[in-house]
Z-matrix of the N, CA and C atoms (Angstrom, degrees):
N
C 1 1.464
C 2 1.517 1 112.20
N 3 1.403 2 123.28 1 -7.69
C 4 1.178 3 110.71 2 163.67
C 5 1.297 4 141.16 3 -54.49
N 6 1.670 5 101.92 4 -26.34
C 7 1.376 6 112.34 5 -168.72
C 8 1.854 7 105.22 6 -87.87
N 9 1.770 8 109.23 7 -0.42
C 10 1.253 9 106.13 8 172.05
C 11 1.459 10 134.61 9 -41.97
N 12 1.645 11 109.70 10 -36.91
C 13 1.819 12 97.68 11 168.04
C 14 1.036 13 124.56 12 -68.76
N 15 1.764 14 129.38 13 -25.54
C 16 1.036 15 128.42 14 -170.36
C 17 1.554 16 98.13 15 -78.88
N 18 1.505 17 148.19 16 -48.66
C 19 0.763 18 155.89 17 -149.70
C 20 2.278 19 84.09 18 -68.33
N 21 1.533 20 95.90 19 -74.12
C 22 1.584 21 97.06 20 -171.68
C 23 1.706 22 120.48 21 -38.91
N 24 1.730 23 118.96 22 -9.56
C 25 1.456 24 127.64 23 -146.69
C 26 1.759 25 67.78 24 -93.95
N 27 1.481 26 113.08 25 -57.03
C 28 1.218 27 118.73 26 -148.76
C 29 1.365 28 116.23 27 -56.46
N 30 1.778 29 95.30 28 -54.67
C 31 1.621 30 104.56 29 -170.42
C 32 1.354 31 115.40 30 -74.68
N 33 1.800 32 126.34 31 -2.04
C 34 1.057 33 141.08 32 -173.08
C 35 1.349 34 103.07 33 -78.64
N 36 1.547 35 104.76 34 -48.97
C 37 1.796 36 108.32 35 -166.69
C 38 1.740 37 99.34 36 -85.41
N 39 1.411 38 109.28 37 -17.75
C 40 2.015 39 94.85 38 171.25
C 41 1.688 40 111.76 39 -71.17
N 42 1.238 41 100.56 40 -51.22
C 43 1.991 42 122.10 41 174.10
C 44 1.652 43 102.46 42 -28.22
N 45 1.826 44 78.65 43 -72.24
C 46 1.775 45 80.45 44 -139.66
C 47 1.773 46 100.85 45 -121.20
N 48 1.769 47 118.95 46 8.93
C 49 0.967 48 106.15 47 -176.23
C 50 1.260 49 126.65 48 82.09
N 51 1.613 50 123.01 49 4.61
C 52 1.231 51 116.18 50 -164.38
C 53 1.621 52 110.71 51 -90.57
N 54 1.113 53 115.02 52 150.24
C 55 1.692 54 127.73 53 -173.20
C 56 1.277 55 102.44 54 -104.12
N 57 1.412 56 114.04 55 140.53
C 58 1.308 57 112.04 56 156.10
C 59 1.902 58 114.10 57 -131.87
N 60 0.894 59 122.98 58 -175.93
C 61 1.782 60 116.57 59 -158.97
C 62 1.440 61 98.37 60 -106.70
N 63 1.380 62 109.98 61 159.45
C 64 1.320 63 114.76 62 -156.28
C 65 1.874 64 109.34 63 -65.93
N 66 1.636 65 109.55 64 -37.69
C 67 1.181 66 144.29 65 143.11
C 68 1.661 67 97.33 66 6.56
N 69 1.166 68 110.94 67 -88.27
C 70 1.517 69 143.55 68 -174.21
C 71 1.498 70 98.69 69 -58.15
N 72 1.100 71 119.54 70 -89.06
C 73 1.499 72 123.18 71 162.45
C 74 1.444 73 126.30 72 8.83
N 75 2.103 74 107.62 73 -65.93
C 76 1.380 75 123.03 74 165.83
C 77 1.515 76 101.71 75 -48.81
N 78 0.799 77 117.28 76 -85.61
C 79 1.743 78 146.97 77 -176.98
C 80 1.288 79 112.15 78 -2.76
N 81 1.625 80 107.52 79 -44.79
C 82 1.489 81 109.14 80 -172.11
C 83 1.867 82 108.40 81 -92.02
N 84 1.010 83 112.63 82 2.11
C 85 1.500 84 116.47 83 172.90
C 86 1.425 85 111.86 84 -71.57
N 87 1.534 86 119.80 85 -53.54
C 88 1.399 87 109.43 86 166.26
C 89 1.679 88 130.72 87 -56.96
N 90 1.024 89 78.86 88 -42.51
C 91 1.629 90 80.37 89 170.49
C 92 1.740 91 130.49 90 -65.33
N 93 1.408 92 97.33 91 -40.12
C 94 1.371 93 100.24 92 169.44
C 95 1.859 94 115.76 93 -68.10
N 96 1.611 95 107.25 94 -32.31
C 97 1.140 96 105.91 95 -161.68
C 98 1.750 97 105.32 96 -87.46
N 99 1.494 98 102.78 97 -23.98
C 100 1.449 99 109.81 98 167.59
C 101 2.006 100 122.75 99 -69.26
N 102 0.940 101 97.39 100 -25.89
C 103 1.650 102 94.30 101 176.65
C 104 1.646 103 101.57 102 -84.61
N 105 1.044 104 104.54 103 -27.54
C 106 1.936 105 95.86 104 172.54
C 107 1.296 106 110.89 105 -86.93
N 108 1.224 107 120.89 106 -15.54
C 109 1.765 108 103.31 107 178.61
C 110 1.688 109 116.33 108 -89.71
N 111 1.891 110 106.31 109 -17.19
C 112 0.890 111 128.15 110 177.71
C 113 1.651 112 115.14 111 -68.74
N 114 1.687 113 104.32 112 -40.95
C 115 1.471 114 96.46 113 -178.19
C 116 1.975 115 106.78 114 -101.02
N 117 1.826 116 109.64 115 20.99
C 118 1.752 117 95.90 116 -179.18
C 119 1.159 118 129.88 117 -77.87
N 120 1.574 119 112.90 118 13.08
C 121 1.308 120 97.24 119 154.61
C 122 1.525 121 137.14 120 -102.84
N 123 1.495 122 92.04 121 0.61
C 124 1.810 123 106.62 122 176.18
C 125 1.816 124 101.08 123 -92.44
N 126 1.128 125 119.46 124 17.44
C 127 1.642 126 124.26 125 175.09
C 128 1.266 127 91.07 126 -68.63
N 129 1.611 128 110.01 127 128.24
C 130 1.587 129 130.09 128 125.48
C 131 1.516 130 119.25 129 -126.10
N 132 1.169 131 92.48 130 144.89
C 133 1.417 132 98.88 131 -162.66
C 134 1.467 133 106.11 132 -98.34
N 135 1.429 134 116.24 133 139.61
C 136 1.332 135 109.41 134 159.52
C 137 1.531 136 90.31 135 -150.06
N 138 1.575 137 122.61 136 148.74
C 139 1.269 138 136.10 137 176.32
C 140 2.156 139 114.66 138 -56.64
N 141 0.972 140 98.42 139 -59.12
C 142 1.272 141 119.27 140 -168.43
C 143 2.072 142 105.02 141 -63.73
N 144 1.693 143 107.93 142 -47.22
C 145 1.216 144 101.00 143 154.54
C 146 1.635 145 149.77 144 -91.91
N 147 1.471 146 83.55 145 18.16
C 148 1.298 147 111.15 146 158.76
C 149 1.732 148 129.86 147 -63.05
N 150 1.906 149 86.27 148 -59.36
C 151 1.309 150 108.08 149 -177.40
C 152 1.374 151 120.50 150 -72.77
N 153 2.014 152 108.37 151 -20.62
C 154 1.367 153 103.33 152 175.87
C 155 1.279 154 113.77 153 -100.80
N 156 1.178 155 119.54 154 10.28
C 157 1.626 156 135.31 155 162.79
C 158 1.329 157 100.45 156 -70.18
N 159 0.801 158 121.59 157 -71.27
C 160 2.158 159 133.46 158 -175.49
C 161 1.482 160 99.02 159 -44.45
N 162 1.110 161 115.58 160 -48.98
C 163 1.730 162 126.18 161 -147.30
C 164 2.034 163 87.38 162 -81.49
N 165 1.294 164 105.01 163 -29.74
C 166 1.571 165 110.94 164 -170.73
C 167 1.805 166 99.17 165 -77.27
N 168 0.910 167 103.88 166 -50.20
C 169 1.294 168 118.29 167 -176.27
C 170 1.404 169 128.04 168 -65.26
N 171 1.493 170 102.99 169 -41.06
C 172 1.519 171 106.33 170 166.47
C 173 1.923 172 110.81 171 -65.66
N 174 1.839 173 121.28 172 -32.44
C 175 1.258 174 119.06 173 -152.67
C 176 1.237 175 93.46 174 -91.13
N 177 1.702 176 140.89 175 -28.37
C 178 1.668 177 136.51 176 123.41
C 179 1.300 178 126.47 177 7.15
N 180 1.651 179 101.93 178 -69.78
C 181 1.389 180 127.45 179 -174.75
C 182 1.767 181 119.28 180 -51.31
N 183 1.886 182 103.26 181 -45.32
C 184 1.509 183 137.10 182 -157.79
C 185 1.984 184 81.12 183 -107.37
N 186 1.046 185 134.02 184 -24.92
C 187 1.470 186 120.59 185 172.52
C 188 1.964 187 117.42 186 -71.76
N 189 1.533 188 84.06 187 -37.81
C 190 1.505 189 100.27 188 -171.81
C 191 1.564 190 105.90 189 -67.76
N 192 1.070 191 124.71 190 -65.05
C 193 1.519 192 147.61 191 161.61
C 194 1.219 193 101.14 192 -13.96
N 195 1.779 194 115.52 193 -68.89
C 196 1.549 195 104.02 194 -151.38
C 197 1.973 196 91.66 195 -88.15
N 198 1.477 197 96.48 196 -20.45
C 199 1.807 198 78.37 197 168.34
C 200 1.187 199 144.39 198 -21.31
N 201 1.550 200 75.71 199 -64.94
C 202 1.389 201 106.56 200 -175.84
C 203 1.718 202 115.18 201 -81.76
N 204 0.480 203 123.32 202 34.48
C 205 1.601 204 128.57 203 -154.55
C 206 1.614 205 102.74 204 -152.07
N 207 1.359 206 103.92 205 -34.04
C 208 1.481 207 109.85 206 168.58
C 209 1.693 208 121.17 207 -86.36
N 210 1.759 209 100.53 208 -31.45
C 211 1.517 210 93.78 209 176.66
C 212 1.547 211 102.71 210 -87.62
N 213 1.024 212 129.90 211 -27.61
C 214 1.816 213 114.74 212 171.59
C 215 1.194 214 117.28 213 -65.58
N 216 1.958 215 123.01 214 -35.64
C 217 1.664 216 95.61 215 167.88
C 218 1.254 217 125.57 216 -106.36
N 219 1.556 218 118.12 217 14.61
C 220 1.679 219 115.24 218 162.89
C 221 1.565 220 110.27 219 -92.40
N 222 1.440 221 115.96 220 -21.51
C 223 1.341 222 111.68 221 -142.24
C 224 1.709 223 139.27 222 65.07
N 225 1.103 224 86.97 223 -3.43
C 226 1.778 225 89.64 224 168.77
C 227 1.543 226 118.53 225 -67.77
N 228 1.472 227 93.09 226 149.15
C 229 1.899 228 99.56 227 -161.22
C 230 1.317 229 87.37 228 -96.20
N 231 2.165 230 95.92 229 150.17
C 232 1.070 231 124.19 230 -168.72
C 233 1.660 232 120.55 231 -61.12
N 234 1.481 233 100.56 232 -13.80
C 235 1.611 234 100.55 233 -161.60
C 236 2.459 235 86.72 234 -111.18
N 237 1.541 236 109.29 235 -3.87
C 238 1.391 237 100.33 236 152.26
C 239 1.656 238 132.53 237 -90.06
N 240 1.337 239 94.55 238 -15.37
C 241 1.374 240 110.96 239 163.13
C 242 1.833 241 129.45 240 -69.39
N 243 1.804 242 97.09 241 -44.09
C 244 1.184 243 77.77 242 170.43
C 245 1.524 244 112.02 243 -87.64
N 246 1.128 245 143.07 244 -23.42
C 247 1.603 246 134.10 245 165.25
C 248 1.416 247 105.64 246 -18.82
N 249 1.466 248 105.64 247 -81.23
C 250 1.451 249 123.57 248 177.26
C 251 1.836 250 116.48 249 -30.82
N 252 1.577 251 123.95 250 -67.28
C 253 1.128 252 118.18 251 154.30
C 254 1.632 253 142.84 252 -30.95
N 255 2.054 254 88.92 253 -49.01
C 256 1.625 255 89.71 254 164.62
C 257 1.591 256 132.15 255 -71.36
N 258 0.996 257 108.15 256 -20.23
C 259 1.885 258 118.90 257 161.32
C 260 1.526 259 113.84 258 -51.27
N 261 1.659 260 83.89 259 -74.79
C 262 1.671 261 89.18 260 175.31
C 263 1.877 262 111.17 261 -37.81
N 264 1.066 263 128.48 262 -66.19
C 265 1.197 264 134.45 263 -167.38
C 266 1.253 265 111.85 264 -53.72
N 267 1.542 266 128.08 265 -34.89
C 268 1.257 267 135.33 266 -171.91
C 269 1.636 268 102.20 267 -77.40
N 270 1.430 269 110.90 268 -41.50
C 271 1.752 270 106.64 269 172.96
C 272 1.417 271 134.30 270 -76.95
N 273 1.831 272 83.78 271 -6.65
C 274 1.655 273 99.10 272 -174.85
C 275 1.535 274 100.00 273 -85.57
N 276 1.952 275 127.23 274 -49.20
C 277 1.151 276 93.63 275 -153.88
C 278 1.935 277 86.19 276 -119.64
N 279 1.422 278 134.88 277 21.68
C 280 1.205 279 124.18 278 176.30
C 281 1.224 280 96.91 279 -51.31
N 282 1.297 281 143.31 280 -62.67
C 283 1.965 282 150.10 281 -146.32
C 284 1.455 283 89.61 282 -51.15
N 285 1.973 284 110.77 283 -59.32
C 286 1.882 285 110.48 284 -164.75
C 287 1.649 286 101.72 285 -61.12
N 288 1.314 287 124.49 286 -5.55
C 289 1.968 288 109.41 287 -171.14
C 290 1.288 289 74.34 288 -103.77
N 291 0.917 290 156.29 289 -29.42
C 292 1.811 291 142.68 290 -151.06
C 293 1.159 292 88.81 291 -80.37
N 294 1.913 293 127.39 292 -63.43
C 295 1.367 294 132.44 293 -143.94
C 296 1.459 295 100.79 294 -91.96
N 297 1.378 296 115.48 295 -30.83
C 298 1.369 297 127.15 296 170.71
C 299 1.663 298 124.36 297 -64.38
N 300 1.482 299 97.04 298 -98.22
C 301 1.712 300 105.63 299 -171.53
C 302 1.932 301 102.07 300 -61.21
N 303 1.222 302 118.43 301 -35.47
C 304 1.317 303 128.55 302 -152.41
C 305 2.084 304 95.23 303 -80.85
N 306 0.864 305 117.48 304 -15.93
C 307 1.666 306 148.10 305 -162.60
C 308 1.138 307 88.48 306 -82.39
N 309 1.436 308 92.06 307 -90.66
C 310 1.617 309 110.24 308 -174.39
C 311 1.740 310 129.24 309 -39.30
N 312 2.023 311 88.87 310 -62.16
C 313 1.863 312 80.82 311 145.39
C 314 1.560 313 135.41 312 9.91
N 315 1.714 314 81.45 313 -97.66
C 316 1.581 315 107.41 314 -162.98
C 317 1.138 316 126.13 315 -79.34
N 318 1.857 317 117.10 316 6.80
C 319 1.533 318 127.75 317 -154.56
C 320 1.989 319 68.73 318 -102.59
N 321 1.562 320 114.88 319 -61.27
C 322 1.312 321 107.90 320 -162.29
C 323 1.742 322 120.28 321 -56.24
N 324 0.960 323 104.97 322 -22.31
C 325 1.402 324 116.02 323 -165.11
C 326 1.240 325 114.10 324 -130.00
N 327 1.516 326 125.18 325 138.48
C 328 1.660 327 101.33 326 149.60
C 329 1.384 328 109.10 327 -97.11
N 330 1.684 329 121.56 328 166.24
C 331 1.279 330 145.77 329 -163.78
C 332 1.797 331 88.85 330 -49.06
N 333 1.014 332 128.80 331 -29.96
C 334 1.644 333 117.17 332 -145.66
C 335 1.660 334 91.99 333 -112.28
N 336 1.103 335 133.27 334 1.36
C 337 1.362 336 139.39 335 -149.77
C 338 1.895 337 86.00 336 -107.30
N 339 1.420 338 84.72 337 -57.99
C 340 1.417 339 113.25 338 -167.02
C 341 2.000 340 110.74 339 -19.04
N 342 1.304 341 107.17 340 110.18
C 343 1.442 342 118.57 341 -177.47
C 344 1.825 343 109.02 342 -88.97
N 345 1.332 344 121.24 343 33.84
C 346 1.204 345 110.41 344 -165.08
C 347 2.006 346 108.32 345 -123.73
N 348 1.416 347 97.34 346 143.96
C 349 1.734 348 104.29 347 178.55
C 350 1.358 349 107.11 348 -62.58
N 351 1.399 350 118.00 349 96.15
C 352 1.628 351 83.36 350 -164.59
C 353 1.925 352 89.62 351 -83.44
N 354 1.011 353 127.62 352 -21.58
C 355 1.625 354 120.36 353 178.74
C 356 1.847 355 98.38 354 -45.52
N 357 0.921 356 119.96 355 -53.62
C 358 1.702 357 130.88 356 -179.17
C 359 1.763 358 100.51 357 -39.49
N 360 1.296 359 117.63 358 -83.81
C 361 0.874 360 116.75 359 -178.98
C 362 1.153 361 114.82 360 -76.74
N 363 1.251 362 164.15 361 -11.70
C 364 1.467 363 150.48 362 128.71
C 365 1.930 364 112.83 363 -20.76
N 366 1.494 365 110.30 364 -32.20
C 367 1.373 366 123.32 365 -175.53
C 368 1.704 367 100.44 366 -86.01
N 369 1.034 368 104.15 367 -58.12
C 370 1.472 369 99.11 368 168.13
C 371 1.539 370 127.18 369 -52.86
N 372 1.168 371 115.29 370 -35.14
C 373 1.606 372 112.21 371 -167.21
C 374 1.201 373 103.67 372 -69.42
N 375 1.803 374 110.00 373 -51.71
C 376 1.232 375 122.58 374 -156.94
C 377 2.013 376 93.24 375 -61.65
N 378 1.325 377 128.26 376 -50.54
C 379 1.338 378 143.42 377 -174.01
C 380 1.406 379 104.75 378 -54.10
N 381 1.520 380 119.68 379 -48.87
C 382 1.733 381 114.71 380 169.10
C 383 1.207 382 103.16 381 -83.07
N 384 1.249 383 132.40 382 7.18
C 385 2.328 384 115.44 383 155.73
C 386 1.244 385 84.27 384 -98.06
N 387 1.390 386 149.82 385 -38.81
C 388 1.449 387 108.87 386 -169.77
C 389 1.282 388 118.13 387 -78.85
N 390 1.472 389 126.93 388 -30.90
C 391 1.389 390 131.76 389 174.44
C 392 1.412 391 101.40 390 -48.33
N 393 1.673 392 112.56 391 -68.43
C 394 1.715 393 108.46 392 175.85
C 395 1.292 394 127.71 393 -39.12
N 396 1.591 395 120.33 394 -41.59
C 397 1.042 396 107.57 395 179.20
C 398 1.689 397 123.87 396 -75.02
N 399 1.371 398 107.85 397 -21.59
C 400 1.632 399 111.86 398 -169.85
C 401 1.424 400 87.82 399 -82.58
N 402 1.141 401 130.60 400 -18.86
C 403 2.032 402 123.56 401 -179.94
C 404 1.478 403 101.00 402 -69.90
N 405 1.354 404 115.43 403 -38.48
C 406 1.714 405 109.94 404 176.06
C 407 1.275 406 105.13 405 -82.24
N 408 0.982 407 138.90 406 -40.68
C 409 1.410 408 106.28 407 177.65
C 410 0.947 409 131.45 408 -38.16
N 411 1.790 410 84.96 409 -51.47
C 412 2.315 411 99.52 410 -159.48
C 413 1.667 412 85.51 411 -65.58
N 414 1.461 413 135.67 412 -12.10
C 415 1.529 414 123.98 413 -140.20
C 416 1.816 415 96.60 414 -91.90
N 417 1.699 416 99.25 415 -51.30
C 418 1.338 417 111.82 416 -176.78
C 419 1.842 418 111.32 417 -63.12
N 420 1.707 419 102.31 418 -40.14
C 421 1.421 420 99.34 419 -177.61
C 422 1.707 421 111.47 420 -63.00
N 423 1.293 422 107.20 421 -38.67
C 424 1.800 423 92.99 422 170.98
C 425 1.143 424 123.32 423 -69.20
N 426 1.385 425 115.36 424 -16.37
C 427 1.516 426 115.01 425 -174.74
C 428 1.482 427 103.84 426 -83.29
N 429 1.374 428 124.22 427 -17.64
C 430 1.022 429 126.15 428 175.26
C 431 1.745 430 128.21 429 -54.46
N 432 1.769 431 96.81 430 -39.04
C 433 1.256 432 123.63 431 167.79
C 434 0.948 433 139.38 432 -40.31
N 435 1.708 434 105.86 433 -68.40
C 436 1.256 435 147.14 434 -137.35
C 437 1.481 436 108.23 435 -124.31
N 438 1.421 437 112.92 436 149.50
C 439 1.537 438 108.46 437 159.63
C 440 1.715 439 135.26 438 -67.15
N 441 1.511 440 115.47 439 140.43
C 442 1.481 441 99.90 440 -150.98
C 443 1.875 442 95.96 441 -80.46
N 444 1.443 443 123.55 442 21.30
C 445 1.433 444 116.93 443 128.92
C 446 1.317 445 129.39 444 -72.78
N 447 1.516 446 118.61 445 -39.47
C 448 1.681 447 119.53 446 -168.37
C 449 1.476 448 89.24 447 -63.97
N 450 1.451 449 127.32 448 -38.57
C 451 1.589 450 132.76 449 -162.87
C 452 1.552 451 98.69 450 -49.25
N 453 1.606 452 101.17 451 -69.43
C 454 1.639 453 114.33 452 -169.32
C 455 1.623 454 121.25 453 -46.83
N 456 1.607 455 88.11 454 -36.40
C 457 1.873 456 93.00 455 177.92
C 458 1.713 457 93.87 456 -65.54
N 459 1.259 458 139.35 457 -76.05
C 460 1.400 459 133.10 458 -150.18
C 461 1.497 460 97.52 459 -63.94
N 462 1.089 461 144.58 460 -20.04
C 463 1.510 462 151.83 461 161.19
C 464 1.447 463 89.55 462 -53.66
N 465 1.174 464 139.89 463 -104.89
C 466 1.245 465 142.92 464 -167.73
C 467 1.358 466 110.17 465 -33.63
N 468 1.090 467 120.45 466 -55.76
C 469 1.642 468 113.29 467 166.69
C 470 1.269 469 116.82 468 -48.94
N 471 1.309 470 136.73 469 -18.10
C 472 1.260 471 145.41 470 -162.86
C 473 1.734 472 88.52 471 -72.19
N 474 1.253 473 108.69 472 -65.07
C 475 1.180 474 125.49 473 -169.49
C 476 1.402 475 104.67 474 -33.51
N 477 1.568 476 125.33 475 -45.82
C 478 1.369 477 123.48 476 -164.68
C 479 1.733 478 102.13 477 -73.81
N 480 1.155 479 101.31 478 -39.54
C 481 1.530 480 90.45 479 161.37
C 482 1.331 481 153.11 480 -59.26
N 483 1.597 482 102.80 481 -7.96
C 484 1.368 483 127.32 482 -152.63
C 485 1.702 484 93.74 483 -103.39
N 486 1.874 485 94.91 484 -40.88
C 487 1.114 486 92.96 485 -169.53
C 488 2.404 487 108.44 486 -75.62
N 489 0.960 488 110.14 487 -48.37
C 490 1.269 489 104.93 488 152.72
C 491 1.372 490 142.55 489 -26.89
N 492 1.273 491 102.75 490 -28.69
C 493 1.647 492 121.88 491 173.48
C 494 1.616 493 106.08 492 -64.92
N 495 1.581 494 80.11 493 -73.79
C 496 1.763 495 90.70 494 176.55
C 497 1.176 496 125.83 495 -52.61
N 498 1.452 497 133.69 496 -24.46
C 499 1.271 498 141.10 497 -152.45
C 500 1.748 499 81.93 498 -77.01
N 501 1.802 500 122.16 499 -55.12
C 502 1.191 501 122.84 500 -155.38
C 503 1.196 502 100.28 501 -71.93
N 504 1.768 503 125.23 502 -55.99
C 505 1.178 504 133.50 503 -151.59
C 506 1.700 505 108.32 504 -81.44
N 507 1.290 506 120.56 505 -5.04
C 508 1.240 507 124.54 506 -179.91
C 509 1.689 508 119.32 507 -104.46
N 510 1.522 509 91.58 508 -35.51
C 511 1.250 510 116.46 509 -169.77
C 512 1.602 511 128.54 510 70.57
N 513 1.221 512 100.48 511 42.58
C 514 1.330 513 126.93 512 176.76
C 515 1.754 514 124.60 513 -63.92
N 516 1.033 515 130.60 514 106.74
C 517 1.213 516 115.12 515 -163.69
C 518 1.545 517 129.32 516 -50.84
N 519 1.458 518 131.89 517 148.74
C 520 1.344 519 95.66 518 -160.11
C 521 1.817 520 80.69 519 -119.78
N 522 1.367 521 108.09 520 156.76
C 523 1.456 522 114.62 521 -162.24
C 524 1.729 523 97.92 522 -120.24
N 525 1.184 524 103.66 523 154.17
C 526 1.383 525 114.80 524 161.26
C 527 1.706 526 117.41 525 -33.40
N 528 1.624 527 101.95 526 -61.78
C 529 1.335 528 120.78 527 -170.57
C 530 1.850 529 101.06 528 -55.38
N 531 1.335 530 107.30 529 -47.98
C 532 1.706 531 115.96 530 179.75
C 533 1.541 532 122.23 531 -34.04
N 534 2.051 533 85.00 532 -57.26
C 535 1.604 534 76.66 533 -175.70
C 536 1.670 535 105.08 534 -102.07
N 537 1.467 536 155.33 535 16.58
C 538 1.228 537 131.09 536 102.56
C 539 1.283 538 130.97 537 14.85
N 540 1.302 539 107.47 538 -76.46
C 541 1.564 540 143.54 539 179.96
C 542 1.256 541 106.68 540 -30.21
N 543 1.906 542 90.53 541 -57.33
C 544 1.442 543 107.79 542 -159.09
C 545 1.520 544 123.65 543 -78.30
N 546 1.797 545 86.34 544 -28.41
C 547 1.801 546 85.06 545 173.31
C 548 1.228 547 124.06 546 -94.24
N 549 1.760 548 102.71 547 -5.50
C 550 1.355 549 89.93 548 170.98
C 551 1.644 550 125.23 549 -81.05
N 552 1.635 551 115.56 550 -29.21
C 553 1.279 552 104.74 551 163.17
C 554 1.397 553 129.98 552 -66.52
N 555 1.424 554 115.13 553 -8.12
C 556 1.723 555 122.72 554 173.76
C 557 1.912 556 86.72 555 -63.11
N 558 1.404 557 108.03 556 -54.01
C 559 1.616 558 93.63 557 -153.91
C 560 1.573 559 89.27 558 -70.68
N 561 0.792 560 124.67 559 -57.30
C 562 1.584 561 115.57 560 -171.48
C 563 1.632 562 107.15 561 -31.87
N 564 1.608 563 125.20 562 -43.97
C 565 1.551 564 99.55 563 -154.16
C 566 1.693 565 88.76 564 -90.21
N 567 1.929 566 114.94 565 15.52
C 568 1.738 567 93.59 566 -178.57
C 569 1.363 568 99.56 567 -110.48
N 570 1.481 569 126.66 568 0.14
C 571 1.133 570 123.13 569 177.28
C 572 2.006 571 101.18 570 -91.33
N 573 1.490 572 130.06 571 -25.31
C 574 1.039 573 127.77 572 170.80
C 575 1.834 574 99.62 573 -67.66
N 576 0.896 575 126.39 574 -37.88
C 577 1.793 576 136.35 575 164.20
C 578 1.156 577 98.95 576 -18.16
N 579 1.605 578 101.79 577 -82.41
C 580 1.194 579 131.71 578 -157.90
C 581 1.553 580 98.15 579 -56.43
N 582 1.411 581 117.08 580 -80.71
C 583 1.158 582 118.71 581 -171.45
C 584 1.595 583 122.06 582 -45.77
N 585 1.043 584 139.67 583 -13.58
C 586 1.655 585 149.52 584 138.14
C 587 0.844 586 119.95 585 -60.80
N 588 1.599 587 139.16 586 -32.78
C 589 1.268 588 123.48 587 153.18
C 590 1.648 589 120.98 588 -75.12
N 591 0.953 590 95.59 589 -14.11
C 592 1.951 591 96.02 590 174.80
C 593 1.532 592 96.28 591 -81.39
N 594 1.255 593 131.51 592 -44.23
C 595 1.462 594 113.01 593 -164.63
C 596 1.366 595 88.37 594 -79.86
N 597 1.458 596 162.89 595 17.76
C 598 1.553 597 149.87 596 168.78
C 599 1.605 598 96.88 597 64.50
N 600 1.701 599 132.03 598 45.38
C 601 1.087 600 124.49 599 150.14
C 602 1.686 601 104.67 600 -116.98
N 603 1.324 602 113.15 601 108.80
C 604 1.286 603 135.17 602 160.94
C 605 1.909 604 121.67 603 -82.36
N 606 1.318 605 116.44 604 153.26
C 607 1.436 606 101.57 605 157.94
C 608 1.439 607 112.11 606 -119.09
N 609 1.777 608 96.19 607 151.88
C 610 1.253 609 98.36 608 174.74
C 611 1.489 610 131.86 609 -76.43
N 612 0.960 611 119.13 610 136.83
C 613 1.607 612 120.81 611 -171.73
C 614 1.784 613 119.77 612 -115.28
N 615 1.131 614 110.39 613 112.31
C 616 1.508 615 106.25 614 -154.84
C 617 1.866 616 103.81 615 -80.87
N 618 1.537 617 107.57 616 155.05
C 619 1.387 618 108.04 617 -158.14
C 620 1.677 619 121.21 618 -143.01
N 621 1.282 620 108.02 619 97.51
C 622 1.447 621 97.76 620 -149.92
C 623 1.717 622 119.19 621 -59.92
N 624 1.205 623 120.86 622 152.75
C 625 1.569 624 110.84 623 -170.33
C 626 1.618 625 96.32 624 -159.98
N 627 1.676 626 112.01 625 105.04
C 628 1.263 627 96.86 626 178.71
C 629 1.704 628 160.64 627 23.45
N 630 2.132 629 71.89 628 51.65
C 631 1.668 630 116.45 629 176.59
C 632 1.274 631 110.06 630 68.35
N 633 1.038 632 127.32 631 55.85
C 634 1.495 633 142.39 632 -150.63
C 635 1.901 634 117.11 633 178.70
N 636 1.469 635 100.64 634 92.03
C 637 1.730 636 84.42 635 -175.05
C 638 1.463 637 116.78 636 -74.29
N 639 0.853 638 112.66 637 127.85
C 640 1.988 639 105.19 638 171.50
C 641 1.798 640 93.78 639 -114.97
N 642 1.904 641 102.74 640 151.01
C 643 1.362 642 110.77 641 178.60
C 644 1.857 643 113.18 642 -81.04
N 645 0.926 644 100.20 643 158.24
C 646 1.938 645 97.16 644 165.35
C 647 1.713 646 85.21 645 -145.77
N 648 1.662 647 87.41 646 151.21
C 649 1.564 648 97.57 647 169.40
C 650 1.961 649 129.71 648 -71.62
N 651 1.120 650 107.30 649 128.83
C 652 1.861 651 98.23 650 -178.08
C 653 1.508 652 95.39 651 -130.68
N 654 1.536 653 106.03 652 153.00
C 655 1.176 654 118.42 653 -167.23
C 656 1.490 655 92.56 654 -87.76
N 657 1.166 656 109.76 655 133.70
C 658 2.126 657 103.13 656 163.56
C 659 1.562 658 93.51 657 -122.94
């Protein structure tokens, strides 16, 4: 997912024609090139999850885009949009976990064999849908904001955080090369900062004021 802004720069200017300044352009090289140098020592390579890494990343890229593109010319709010999406998704891929994971399951095991907590993981599942779901919120409400480039840069930055997490909570060794990585995509997403506030594109950030939102300008 690092390579997500570049992907959004691209499919933006085939779509819809959109330009961005050379400024911006520079900007996203560190960043892209810093979250990969940051994670090269957890590289394994395989061809095939390569390609469905890209293929995931670009349909991210083409989700974000028309998101956004849908809540600026219907006006529909970001948190009715994703409702709407999460349905769709739930009818789209429940059948592949049934025929899939649910398959697989029961081919290895039978129900009575079965060596598993299910209280354990019942605690977990329910704990990774709520984490997932509070990540879309906060995800759609910024995108709501922001341009679905400014989106991709703090997405990619996400990553540098992600990778920090793990470094502690895993105990992963952390290498010279890691944090490199790390500062170079910090400078990358402050030189994309920078360079958005030099071209006079700000986002608006909504601000509550006696039940009444009014905008003020913020730099992203």
């Amino acid at each position: 997912k690092a390579t997500m802004p570049l992907f959004t720069v691209v499919l933006s200017r085939i779509l819809f024609n959109e330009r961005q300044t050379k400024r911006v352009y520079i900007s996203l090289i560190p960043i892209i090139t810093g979250v990969g140098i940051a994670t090269v020592t957890e590289i394994s390579f395989d061809l095939i999850g390569l390609l469905a890494a890209l293929a995931a990343t670009c349909g991210f890229s083409l989700q974000n885009i028309f998101s956004k593109k849908l809540m600026k010319e219907t006006g529909v709010h970001s948190f009715e949009l994703l409702a709407i999406l999460g349905r769709i998704s739930m009818c789209m891929f429940l059948p592949f976990w049934v025929i899939v994971d649910v398959r697989s399951l029961m081919a290895r095991h039978s129900v009575e064999s079965l060596e598993i907590d299910w209280w354990t993981v019942s605690v977990l599942l329910v704990t990774d849908g709520i984490l997932s779901f509070l990540q879309n919120i906060v995800a759609f409400g910024v995108l709501s904001m922001v341009t679905p480039l400014t989106y991709a840069v703090a997405n990619a930055s996400k990553r540098i955080a992600i990778i920090g997490v793990s470094l502690f909570l895993l105990r992963n060794p952390i290498t010279l090369t890691n944090l490199m990585g790390m500062c170079m995509a910090v400078g990358g997403v402050l030189l994309y900062t920078r360079a958005k506030h030099k071209d006079g594109k700000s986002a608006l950030l909504p601000v509550h004021n006696d039940g009444n939102f009014n905008y003020i300008k913020n730099v992203i």
